[in-house]
Backbone as a printed PyTorch tensor [residue, N CA C, xyz], in Angstrom:
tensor([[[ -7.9500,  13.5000,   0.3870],
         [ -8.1800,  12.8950,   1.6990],
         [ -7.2690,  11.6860,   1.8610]],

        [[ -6.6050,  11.8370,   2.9300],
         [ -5.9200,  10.2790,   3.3090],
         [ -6.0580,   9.3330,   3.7220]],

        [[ -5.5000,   8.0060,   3.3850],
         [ -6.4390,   6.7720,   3.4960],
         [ -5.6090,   6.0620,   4.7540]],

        [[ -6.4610,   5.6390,   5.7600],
         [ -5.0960,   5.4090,   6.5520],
         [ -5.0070,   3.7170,   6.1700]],

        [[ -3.8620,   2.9510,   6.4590],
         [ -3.1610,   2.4960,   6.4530],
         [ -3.0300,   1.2050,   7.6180]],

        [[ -3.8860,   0.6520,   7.0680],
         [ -3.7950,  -0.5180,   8.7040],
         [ -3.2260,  -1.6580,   8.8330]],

        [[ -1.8230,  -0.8880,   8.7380],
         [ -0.6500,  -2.3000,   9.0850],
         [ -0.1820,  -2.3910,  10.6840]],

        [[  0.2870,  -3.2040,  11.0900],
         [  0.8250,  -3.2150,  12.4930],
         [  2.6020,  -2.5740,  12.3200]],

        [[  3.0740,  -2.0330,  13.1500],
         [  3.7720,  -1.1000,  13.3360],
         [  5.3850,  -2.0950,  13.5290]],

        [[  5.8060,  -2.5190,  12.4860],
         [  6.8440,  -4.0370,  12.3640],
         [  7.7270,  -3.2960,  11.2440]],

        [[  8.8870,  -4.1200,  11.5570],
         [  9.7430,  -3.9280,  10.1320],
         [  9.4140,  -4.2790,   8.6910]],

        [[  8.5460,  -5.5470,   8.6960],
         [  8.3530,  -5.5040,   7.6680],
         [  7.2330,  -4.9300,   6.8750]],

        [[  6.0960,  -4.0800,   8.2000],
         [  5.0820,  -3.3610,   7.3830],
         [  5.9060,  -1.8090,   6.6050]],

        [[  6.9180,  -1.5960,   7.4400],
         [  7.5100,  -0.3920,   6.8050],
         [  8.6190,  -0.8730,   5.5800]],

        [[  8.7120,  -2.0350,   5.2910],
         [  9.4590,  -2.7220,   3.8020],
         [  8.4670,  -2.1700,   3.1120]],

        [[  7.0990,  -2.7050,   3.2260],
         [  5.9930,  -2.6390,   2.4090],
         [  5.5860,  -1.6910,   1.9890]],

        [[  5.2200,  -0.6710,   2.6820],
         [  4.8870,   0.4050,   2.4070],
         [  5.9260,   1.5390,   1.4920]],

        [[  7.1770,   1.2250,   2.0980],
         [  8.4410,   1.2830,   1.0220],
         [  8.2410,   0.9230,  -0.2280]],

        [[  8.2740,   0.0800,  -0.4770],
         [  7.3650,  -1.0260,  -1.9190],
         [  6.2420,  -0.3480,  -2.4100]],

        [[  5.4900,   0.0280,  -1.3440],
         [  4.0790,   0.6240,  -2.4780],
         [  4.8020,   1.9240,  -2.9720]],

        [[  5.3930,   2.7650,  -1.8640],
         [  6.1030,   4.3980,  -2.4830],
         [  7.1280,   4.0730,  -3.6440]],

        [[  7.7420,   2.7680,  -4.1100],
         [  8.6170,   2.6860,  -4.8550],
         [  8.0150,   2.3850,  -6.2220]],

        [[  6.4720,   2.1660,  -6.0440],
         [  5.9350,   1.7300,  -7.2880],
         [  4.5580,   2.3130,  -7.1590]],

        [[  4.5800,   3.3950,  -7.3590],
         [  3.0910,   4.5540,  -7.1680],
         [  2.3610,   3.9350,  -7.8460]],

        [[  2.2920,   3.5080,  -9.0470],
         [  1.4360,   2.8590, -10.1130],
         [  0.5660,   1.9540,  -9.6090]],

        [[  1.3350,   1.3840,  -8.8260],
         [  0.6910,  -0.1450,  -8.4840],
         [  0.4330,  -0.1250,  -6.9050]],

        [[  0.5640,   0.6620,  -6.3970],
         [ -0.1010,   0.9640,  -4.8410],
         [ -1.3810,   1.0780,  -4.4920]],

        [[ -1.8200,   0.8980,  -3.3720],
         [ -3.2750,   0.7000,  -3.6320],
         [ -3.3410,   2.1510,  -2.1850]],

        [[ -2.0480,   2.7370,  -2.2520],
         [ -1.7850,   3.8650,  -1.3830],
         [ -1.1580,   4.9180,  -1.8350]],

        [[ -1.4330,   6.2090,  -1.6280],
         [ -0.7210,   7.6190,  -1.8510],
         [  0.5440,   7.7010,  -1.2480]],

        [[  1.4170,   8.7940,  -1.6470],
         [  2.8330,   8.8990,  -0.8980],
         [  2.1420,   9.6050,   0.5620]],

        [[  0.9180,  10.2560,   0.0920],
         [  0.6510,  10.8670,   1.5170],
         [  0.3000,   9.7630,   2.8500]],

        [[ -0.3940,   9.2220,   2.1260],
         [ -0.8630,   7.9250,   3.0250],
         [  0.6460,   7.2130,   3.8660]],

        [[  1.6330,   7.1020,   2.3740],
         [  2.5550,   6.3320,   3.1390],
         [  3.3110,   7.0840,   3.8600]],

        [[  3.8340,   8.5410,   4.1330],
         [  4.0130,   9.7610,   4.9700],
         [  3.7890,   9.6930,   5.8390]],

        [[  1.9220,   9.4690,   6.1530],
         [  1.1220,   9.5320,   7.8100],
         [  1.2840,   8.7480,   7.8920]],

        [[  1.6880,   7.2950,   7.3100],
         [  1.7510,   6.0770,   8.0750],
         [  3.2000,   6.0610,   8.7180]],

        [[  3.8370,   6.5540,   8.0790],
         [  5.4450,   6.7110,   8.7180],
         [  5.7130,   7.4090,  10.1360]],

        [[  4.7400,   8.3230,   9.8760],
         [  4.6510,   9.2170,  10.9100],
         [  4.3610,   8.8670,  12.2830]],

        [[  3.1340,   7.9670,  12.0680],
         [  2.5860,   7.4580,  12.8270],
         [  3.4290,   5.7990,  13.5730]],

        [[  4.2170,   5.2720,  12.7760],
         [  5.1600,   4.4420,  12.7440],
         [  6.1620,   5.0360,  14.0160]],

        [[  6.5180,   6.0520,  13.2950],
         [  7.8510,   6.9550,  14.2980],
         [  7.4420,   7.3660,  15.5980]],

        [[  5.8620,   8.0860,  15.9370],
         [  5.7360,   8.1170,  16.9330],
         [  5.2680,   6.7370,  17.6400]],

        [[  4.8850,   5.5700,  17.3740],
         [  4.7300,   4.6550,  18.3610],
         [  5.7760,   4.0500,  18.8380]],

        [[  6.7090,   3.7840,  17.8590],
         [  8.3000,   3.3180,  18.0540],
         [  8.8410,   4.1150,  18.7320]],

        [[  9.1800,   5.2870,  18.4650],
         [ 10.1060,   5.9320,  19.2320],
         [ 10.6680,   5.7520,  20.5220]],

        [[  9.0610,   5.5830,  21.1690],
         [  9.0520,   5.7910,  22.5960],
         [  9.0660,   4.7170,  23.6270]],

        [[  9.5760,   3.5270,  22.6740],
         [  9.6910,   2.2850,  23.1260],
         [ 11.3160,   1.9540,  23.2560]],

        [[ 12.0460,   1.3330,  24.3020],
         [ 13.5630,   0.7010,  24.5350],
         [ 13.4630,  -0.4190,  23.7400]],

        [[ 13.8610,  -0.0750,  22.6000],
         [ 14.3730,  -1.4820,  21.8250],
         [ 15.7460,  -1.1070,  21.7590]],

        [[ 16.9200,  -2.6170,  21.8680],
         [ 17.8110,  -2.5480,  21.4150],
         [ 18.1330,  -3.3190,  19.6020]],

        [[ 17.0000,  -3.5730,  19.0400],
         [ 16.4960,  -4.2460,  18.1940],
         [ 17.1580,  -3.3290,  16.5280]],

        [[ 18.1010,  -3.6010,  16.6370],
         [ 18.8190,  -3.0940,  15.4470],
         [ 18.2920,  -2.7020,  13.6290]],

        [[ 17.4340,  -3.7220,  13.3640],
         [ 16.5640,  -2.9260,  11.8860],
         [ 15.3460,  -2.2390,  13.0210]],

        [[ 14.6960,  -2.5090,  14.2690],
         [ 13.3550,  -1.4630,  14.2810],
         [ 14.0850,  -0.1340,  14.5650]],

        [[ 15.4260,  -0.1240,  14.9510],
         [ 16.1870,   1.5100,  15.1430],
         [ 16.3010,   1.6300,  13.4710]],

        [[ 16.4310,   1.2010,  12.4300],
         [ 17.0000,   1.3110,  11.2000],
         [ 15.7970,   1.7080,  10.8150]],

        [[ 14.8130,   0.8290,  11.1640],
         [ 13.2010,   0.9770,  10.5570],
         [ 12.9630,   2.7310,  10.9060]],

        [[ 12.8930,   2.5010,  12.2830],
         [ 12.2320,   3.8590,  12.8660],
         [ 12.6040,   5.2540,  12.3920]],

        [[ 14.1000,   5.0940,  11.8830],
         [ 14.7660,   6.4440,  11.7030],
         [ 14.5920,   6.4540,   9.7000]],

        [[ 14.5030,   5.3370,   9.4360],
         [ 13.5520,   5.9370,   7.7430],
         [ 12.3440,   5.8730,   7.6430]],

        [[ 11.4680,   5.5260,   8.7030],
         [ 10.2320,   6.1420,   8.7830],
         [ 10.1100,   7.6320,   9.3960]],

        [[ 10.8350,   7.8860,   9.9960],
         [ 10.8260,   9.3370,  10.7470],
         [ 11.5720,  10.1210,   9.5610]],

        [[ 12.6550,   9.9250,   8.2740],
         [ 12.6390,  10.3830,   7.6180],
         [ 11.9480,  10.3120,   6.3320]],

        [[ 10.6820,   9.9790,   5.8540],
         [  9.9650,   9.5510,   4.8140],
         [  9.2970,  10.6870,   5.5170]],

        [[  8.8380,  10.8800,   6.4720],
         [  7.7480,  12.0790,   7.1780],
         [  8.8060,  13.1900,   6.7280]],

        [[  9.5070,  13.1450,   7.5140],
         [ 10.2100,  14.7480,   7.4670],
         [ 10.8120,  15.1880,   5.8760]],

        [[ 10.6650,  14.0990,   4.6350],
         [ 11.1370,  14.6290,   3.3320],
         [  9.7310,  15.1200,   2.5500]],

        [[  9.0690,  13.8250,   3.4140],
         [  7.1770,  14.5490,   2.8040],
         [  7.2100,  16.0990,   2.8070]],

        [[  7.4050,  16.2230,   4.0650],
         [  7.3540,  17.5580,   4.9740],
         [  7.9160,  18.7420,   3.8670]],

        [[  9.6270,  18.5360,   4.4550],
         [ 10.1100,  19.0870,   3.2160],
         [  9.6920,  19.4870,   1.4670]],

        [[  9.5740,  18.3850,   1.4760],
         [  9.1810,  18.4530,  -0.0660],
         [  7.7100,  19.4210,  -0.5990]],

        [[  7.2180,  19.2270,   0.2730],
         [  5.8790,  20.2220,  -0.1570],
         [  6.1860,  21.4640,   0.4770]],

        [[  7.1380,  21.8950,   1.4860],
         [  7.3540,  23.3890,   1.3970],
         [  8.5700,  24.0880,   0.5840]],

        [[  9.3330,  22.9740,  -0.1050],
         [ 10.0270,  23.5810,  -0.9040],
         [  9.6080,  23.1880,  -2.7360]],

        [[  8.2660,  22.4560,  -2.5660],
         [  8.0270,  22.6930,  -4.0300],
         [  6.5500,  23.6560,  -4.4480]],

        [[  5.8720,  23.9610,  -3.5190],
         [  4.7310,  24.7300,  -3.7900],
         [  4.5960,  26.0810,  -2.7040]],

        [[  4.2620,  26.5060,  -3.4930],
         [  3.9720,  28.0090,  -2.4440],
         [  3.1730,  27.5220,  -1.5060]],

        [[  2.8820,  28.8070,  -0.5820],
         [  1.4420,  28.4740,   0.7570],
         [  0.4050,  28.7390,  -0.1310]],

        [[  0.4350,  29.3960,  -1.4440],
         [ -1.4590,  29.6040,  -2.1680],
         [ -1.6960,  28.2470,  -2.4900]],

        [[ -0.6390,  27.6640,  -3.1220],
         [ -0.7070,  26.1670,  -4.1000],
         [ -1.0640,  25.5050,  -2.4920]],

        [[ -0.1320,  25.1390,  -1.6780],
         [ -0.1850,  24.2840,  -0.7560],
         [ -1.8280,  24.6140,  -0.3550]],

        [[ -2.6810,  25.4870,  -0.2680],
         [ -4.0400,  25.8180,   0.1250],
         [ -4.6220,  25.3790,  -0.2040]],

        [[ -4.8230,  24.9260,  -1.2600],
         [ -5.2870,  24.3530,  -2.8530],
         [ -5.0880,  23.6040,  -2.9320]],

        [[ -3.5470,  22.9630,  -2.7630],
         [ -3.6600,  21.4420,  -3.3630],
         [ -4.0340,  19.7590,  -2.9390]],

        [[ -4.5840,  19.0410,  -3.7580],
         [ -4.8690,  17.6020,  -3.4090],
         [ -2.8830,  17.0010,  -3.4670]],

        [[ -3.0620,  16.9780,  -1.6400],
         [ -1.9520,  16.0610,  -1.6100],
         [ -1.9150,  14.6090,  -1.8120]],

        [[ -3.3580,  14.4650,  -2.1930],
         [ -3.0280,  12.8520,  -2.3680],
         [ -2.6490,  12.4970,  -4.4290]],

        [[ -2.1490,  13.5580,  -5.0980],
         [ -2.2620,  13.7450,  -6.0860],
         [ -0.0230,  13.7630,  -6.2950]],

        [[  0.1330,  14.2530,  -4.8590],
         [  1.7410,  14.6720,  -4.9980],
         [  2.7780,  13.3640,  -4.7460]],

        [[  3.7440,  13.2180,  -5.5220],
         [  4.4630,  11.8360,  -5.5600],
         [  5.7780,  12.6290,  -4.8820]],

        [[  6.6880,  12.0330,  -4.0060],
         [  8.1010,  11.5120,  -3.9830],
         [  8.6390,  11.2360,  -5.0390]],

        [[ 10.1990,  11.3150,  -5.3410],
         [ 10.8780,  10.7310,  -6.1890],
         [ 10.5840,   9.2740,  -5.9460]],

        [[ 10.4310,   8.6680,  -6.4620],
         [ 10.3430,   7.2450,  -6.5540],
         [ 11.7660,   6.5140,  -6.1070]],

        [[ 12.8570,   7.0550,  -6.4230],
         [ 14.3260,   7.2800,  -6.1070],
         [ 14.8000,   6.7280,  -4.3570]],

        [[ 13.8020,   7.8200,  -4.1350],
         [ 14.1190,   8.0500,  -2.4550],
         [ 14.0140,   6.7250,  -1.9100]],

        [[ 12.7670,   6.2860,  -2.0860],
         [ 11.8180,   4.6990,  -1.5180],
         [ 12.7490,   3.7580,  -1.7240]],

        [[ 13.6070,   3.5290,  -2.9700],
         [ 14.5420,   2.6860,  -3.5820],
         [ 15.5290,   2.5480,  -2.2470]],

        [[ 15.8510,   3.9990,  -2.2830],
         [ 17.2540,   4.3760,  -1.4690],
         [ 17.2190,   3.8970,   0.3440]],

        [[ 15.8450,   4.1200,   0.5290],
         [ 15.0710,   3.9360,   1.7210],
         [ 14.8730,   2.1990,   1.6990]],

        [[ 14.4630,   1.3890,   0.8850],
         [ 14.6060,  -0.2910,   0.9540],
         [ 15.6200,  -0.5190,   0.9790]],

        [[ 16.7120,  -0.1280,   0.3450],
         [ 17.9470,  -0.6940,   0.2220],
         [ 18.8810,  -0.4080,   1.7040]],

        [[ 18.4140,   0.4750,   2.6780],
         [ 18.9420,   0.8470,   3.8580],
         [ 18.3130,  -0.7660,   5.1970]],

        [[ 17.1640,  -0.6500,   4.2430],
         [ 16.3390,  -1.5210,   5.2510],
         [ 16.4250,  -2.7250,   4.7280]],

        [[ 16.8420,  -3.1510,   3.9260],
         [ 17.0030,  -4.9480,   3.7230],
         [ 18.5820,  -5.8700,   4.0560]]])
């Protein structure tokens, strides 16, 4: 089950949450959690006129943290496993999050 996530929808809540996916250990959140929060990030932003240069930077690696979630569970488990499985159990490369702060700082 996913835990949601009640940050306000800012650049620096999506640093953070970056930070928790970069250090699973010590998160007090799932990659899934941080996924739907991205998700949910991308659709409130989106649809807003900013000319605001990191929330366009922000928005488009939160809209991709969703879409590698995405990815990643249909190219690492079948549809029986995916039926079955506790996604709050499935990690990201830890890699990615790195690659994803370092775009955003």
């Amino acid at each position: 089950m996913s835990k949601k996530i009640d940050l306000p929808f800012t650049v620096e809540s999506v640093k953070k949450v970056l930070a928790w996916g970069a250090s699973p250990d010590d998160s007090p959140f799932t990659h899934q959690d941080i996924a739907h929060w991205c998700d949910q990030f991308h659709i409130a932003i989106f649809n807003t006129d900013t000319t605001d240069k990191m929330v366009n930077i922000a928005t488009d690696i939160a809209n991709d943290v969703d879409a590698q979630w995405e990815m990643f569970l249909a190219n690492t488990y079948t549809l029986k496993e995916l039926q079955k499985l506790d996604f709050s159990k499935v990690t990201l490369p830890v890699d990615w999050f790195n690659d994803w702060l370092n775009k955003i700082k």
